[in-house]
C-alpha positions as CSV (number, residue, x, y, z in Angstrom):
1,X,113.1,101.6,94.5
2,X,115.5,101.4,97.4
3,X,115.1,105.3,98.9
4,X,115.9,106.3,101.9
5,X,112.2,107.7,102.1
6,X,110.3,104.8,100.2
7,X,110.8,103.1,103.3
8,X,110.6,103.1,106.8
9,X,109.7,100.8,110.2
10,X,107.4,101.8,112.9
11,X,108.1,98.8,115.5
12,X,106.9,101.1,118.4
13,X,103.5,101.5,116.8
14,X,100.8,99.8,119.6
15,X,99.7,97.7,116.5
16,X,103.0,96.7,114.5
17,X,103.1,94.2,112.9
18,X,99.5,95.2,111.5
19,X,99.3,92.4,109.2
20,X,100.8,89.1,109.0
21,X,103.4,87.5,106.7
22,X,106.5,89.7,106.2
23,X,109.4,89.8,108.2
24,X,109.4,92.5,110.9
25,X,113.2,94.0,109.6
26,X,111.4,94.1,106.2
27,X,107.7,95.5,106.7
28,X,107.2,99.2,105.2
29,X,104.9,101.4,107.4
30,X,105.3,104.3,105.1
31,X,101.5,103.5,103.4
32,X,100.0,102.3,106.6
33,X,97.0,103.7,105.4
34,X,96.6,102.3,102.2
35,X,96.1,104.6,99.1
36,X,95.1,102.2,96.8
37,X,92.1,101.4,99.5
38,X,90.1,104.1,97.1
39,X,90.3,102.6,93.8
40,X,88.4,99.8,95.4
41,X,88.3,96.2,93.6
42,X,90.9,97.7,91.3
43,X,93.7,97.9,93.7
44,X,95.9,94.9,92.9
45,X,95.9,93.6,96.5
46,X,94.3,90.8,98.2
47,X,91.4,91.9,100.0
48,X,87.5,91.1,100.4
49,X,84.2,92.4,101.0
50,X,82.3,92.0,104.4
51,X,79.0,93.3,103.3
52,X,79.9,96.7,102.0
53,X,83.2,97.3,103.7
54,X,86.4,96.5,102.3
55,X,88.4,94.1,104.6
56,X,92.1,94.4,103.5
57,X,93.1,92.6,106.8
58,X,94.7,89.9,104.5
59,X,96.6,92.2,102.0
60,X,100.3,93.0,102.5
61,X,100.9,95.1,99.4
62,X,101.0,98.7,100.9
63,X,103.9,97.0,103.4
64,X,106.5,95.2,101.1
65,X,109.0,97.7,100.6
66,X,109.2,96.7,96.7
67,X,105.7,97.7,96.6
68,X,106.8,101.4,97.0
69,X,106.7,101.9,92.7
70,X,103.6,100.1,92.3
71,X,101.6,102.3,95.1
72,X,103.5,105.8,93.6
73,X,103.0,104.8,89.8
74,X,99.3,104.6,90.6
75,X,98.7,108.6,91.8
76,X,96.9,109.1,89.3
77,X,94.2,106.8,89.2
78,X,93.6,107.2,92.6
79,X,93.4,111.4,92.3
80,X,90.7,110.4,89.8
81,X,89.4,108.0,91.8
82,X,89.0,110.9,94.7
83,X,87.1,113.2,92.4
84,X,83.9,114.3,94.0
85,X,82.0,111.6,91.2
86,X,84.1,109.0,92.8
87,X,84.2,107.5,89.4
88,X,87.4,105.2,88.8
89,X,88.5,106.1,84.8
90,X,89.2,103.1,82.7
């Protein structure tokens, strides 16, 4: 999707780039939090567990700006996935 508001650059932000591995002109701080971050091991990106806590350090997904369809086409699931059960639906 190439929108005007699917994408957007933060290079003043005290922490940009955030993650490593895309170039600067091209990284997408629109979904600097992540929202696929609550559907957990189902989230498609490439990420790891320190203990209990989900390290997405590694994961670029939520900052490609081609990624912006992928994140949006997944609302759903992650509304579910934000239910008070917390239960991901299969």
């Amino acid at each position: 999707m190439d929108k005007c508001y699917s994408f957007f650059t933060n290079s003043q932000c005290e922490y940009f780039p955030c993650h490593k591995g895309i170039d600067e002109k091209a990284f997408n701080c629109l979904f600097c939090y992540c929202p696929l971050y609550a559907l957990k091991d189902r989230c498609g990106g490439r990420f790891r567990y320190i203990g209990n806590i989900k390290d997405c350090s590694g994961c670029t997904v939520p900052h490609r700006k081609q990624n912006y369809g992928y994140i949006t086409g997944r609302f759903a699931e992650i509304a579910e996935a934000s239910k008070p059960d917390g239960r991901v639906s299969d």
